[in-house]
N, C-alpha and C positions, 0 to 999 in steps of 0.2 A: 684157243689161247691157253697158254699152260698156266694153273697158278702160281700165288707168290712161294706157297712151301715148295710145289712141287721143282721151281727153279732153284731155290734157294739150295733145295737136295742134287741137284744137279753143277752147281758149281763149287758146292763140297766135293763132286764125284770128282771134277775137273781138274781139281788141287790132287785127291787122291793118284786117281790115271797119271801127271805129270809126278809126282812124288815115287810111284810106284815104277813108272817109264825110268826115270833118273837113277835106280837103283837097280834095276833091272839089265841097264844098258850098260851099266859099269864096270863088268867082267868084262866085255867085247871091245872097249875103248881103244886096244891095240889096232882093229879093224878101221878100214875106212868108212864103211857103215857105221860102225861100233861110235867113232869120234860123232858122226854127224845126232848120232841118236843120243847120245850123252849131251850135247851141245843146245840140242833141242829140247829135250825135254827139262834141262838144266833153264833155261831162257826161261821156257813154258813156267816151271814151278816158282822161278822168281817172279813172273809178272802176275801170278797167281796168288801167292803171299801179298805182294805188291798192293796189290788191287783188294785183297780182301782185307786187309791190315787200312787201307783209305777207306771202304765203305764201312767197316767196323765202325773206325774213330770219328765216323759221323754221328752214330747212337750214342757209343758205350765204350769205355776201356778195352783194348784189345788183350785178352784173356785176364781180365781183373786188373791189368796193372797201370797204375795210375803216371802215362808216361805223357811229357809236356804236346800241349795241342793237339788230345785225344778229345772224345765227348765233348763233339763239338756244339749240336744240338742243346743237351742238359745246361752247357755250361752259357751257354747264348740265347737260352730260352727268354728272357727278357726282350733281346735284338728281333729273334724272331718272330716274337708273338707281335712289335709294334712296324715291322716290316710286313706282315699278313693282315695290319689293322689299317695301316697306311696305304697298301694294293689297293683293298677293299674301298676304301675311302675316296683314294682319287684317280685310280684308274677302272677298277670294276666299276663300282657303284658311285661315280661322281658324280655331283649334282649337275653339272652341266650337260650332261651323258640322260640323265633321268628325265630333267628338266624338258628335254629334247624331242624323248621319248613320251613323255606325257603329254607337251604338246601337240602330237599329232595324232593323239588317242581320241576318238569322236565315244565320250563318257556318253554324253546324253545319248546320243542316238542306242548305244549298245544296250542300256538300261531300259530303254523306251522297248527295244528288239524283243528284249527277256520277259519283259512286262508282257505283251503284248501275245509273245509264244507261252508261257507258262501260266496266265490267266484263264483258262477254263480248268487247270489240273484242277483232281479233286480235295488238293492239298491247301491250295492256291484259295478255294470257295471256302473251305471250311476254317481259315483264316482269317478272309473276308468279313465270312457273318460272325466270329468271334469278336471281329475288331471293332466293329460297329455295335453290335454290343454294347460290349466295354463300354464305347465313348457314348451312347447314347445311355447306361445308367447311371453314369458318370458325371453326369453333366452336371455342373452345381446351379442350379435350378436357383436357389437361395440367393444367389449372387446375381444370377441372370434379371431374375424378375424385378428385382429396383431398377432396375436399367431399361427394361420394356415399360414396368410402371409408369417411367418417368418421360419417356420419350412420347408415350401416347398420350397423357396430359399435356405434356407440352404441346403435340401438335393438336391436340383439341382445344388446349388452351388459345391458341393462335385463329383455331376457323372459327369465321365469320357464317354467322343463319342467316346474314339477310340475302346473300346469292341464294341459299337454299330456296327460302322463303319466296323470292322473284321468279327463281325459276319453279315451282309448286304453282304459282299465279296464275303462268303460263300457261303449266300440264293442266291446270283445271280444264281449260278450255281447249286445249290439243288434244286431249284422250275424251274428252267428251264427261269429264268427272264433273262438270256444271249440272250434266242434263241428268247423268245418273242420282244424283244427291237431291235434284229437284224431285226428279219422278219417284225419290223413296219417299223426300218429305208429304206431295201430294196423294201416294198411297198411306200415308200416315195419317195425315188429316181426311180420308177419306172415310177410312174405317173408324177414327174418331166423330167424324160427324153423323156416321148412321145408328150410332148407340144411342138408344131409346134415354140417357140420362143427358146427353148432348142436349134437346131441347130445349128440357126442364134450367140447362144451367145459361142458354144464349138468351130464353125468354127472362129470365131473371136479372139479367146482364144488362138486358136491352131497355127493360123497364126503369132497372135503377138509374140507367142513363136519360133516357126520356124524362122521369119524373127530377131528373136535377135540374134540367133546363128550363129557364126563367126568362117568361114572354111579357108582354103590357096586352091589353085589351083585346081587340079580338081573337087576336093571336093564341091570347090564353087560353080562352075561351073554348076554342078549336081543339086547343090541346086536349084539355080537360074532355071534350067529349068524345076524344082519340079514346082516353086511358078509359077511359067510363065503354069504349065498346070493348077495347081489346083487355086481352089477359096475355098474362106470363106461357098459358101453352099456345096460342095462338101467336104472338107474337116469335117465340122459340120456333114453332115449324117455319113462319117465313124466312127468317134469318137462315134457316139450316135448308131450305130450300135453294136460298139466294147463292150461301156460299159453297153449295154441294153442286151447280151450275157454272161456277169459278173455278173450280175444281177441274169438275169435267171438262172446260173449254181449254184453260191451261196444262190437261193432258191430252191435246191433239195438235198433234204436229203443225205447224203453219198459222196457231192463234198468236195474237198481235200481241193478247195478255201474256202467254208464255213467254215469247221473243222479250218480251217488257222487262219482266221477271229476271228470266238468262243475262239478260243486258246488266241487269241493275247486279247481278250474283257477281258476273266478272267484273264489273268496275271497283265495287266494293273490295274486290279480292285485290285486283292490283296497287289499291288507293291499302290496302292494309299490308303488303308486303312493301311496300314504300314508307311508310311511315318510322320515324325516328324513333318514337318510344316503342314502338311496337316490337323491332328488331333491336333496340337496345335493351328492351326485355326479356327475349327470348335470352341474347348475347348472356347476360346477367344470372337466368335462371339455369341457363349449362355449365355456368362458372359455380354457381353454385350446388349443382352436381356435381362438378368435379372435386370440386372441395370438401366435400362429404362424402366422396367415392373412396374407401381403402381398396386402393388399387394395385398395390405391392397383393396383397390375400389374394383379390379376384386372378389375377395374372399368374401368379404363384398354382393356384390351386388349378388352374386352366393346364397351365404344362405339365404339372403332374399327372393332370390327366389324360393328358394328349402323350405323355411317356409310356403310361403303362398301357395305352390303347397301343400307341406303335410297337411295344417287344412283344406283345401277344399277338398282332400280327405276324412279327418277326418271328413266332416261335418257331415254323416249322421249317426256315430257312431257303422257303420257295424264293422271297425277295430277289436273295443273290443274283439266282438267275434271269429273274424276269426286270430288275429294276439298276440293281448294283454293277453288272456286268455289264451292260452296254452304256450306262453311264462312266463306267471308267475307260469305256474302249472310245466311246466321243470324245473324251479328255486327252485320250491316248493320241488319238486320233488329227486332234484340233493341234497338239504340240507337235507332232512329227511334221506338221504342213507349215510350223510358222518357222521356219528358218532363221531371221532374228531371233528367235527363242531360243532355238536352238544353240545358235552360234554363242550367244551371250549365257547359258547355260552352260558350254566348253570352258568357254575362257574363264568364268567362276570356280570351275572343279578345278581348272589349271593352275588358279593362282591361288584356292585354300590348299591342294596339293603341294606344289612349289614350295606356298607358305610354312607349311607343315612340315617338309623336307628342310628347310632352312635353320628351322627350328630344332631336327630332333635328328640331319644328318649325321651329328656327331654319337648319336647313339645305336648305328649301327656297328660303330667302329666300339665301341664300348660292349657291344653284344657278344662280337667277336672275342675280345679282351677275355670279357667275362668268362667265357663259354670255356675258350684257354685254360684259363686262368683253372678252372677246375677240375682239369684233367692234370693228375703226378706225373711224372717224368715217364713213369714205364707203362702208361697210360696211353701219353703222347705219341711216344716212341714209335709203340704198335701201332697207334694208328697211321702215323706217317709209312711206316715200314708195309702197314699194307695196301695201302694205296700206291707208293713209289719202290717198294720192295722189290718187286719184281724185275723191273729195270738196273736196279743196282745191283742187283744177282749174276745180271747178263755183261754188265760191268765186269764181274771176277769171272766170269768165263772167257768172254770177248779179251781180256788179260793174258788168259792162261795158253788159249790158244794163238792168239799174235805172240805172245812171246816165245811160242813152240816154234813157228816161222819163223821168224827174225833169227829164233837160236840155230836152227838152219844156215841162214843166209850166211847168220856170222862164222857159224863155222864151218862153213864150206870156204868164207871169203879166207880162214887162218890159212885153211890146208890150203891152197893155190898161192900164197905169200908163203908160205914157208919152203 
């Protein structure tokens, strides 16, 4: 395709060739060639003035001279800059043309496609772990922690120990925590009664209890030559014999005394997680934990600490891969599969789109204006001239030559009339 100068040179040449023909041909007029080529090239140069004198007077004055309904462009610049704002408006770009188009653009799904293709780039990761980052050193912590404070007092405020406490009752005797507590306390007093000071302190024990009791007559009597045989270390080894026998029997599986025991350990247990004061004490005394607990501080200084534990793990950006990435690809994943999602995610983009076209349609047509607007007349010109230049070049040629024929036709039609 030839360019716009290169045409432009060419139906200058076209005007010449007929200007040059028409003068040329003017000696021989006497001839009957002579007439046809005079007539011809006479046609030819008019429709070639013609036609370039019409494309001229669409820029610029034809040779500078400011002659009526020239420079028509310059002088219509106004017309036509709100005729190319007007196209633009409501037949290029009309909203209802947009509108049209946007709705049958599937936004989510093509976002989801991109997401989902451009997620392993390495651009893509090291974005990723920036961004996480950020929002995790970011987090105002400050703010956050009266709010976790407040929720976990409230909900400890609210639970009730005495389920706890029922069910503890329970586990005593489900996990066997009866017989284990028995058998430490029985090894406890085991190893307490074989200490050589054990005796010394049951025989002592035992006497001052004997010598409190108060007999009449024989009875006394008996007593009195009880104490009169025994002593305090005599007395102490049988006591420590008796109850280091109780011991022993009460640690062997199948004694009636242990069973006795266990029996009496759980009853006791579930008769004290039933009890009203009891559980409204415990109630009371975690209330009153709580309310001498600063728990904005404790909370506070818990996620600070659990912040700077997490970026140091995060420091060397393995996460991404192993933790960030297939968590975004299940998200990814789980939205491509819900179609109500999906669908109701369309029609979202469509109507803040729509909405937004509503609103700011008119300032396409204003972009336009503007853009106009700041190109000067010989600015514009050129530009039009080279985009449609070419074409109106072909104009004064397509001129020069029709009017070469015609100048023919016609004058061949004089010479056979005359």
């Amino acid at each position: 395709m030839a360019k716009p100068k290169q045409t432009k040179k060419a139906a200058a040449w076209s005007l010449v060739v007929m200007g040059a023909g028409f003068a040329a041909s003017l000696p021989f007029q006497g001839s009957v060639v002579g007439k046809l080529l005079v007539g011809s090239f006479e046609a030819g140069l008019v429709g070639g003035l013609a036609d370039w004198f019409a494309v001229t007077a669409l820029f610029r004055h034809p040779l500078g001279i400011p002659i009526p309904h020239t420079a028509l462009l310059p002088k219509n610049r106004d017309k036509m800059t709100e005729g190319l704002v007007s196209a633009v408006e409501n037949n290029l770009l009309n909203k209802d043309s947009i509108t049209e188009k946007i709705a049958g653009f599937k936004a989510a799904e093509t976002v989801l496609d991109i997401m989902s293709r451009e997620l392993h780039n390495d651009g893509v990761k090291t974005m990723i772990d920036t961004l996480c980052k950020r929002i995790l050193a970011g987090l105002p912590l400050e703010q956050i922690a009266p709010l976790v404070a407040s929720e976990i007092k409230s909900q400890a405020g609210a639970f009730d120990l005495g389920p706890i406490l029922e069910r503890a009752s329970i586990q005593l005797s489900e996990r066997g925590y009866d017989t284990k507590a028995l058998d430490y306390g029985l090894k406890q007093a085991e190893e307490w009664l074989v200490k050589p000071e054990t005796i010394t302190f049951l025989g002592e024990s035992g006497m001052k209890a004997i010598s409190g009791i108060q007999m009449n007559g024989l009875m006394q009597f008996a007593m009195n030559a009880f104490l009169g045989y025994m002593n305090e270390e005599k007395l102490g080894s049988i006591l420590q014999g008796y109850l280091f026998d109780q011991v022993e029997d009460m640690k062997r599986e199948g004694s009636a005394l242990r069973y006795k025991v266990l029996g009496l350990v759980r009853t006791q247990a579930v008769r004290l997680a039933l009890n009203e004061s009891v559980r409204g004490g415990l109630n009371s005394w975690k209330d009153s934990l709580l309310d001498s607990w600063n728990a904005e501080e404790t909370v506070l200084n818990k996620l600070t600490e659990l912040r700077e534990r997490a970026l140091t793990a995060m420091e060397d950006g393995k996460y991404v891969e192993t933790y960030a990435l297939p968590a975004i690809e299940r998200v990814l994943s789980d939205l491509r599969s819900d179609r109500a999602l999906l669908d109701g995610m369309n029609a979202k983009i469509v109507e803040g789109v729509t909405t937004l076209l509503e609103k700011n349609h008119s300032k396409i047509g204003n972009l336009v204006r503007e853009n106009v607007d700041k190109m000067d007349n010989a600015s514009l010109i050129s530009l039009i001239e080279d985009k449609v230049g070419q074409d109106l070049q072909w104009i004064r040629i397509n001129g020069a030559v029709t009017g070469f024929v015609i100048g023919i036709a016609l004058t061949a039609l004089r010479m056979v009339l005359e």
